[in-house]
N, C-alpha and C positions, 0 to 999 in steps of 0.2 A: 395593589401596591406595585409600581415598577419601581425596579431598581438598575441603577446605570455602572456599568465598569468605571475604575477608578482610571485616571489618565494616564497612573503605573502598569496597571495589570492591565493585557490585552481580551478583548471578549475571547474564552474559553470556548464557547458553540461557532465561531468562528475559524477557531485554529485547525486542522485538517487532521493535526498528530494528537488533537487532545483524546486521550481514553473514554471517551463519552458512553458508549452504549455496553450493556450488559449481555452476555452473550447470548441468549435468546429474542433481545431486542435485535442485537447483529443479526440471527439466523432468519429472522422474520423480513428485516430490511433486504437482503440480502435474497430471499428466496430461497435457501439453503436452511441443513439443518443443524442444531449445535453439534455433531458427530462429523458431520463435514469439517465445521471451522475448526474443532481439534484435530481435523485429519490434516489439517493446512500447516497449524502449528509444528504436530509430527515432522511434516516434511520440512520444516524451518522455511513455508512460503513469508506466514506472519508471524511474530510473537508479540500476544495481546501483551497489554501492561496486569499488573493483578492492584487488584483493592486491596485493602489493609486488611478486610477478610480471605482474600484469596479467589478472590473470584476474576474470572477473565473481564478484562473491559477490552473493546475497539473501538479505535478511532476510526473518521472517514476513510483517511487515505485506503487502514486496510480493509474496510467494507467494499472499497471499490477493485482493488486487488482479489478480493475472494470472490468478484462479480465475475471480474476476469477468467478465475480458476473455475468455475461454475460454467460459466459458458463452454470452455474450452471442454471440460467433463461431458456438459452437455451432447457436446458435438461428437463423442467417443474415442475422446483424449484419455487414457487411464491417469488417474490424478496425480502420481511421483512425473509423468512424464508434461504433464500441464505444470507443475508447479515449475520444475527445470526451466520448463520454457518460459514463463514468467521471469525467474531469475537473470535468463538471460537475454531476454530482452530490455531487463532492468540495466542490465551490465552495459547493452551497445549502446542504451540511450546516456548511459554516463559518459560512454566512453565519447561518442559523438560531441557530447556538451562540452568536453573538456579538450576535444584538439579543436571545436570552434574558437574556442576561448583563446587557445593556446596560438590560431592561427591570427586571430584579430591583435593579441599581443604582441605579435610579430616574432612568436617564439616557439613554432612552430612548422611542417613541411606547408607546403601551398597545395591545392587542389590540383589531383591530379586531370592533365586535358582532357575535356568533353566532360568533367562530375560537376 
């Protein structure tokens, strides 16, 4: 039997922020182990959503965010200092988004010569 989303509701396995997978399904996608991805929580890199039992779910986005943290561990990043730096590379790419926005606005500084 298929069944089709309604024209109201967006597909759910689509959406990137839906809490889809369980946390041993995350640590397996991910290559990581569930002790990892509550080490991430710890550090507030992600906070899963929880079920109405209380169990961790994650969505894409942060599966691909603890890929990030994962590599970066990988490579002999200790993980508070992977997770920071995730943070803040989260931070410059806002901050870029929003003075491009600001400069197309026209309410914003102009590019500084030769950037």
């Amino acid at each position: 039997m298929t069944t089709t989303a309604s024209p109201d509701t967006p597909d759910k396995l689509d959406d990137d922020d839906y809490p889809a997978y369980t946390m041993g399904r995350a640590a397996e996608m991910t290559g990581t182990t569930p002790g990892f991805l509550r080490a991430l929580g710890e550090h507030r890199l992600i906070t899963p959503l929880r079920s109405s039992g209380g169990h961790r779910r994650y969505s894409r986005y942060q599966l691909r965010i603890a890929m990030r943290a994962r590599d970066l561990v990988g490579q002999g990043t200790p993980i508070e200092a992977a997770c920071r730096i995730i943070i803040l590379e989260d931070q410059l790419e806002e901050a870029l988004r929003l003075n491009e926005q600001l400069r197309r606005d026209g309410n914003g500084p102009e590019p500084a010569a030769g950037a």
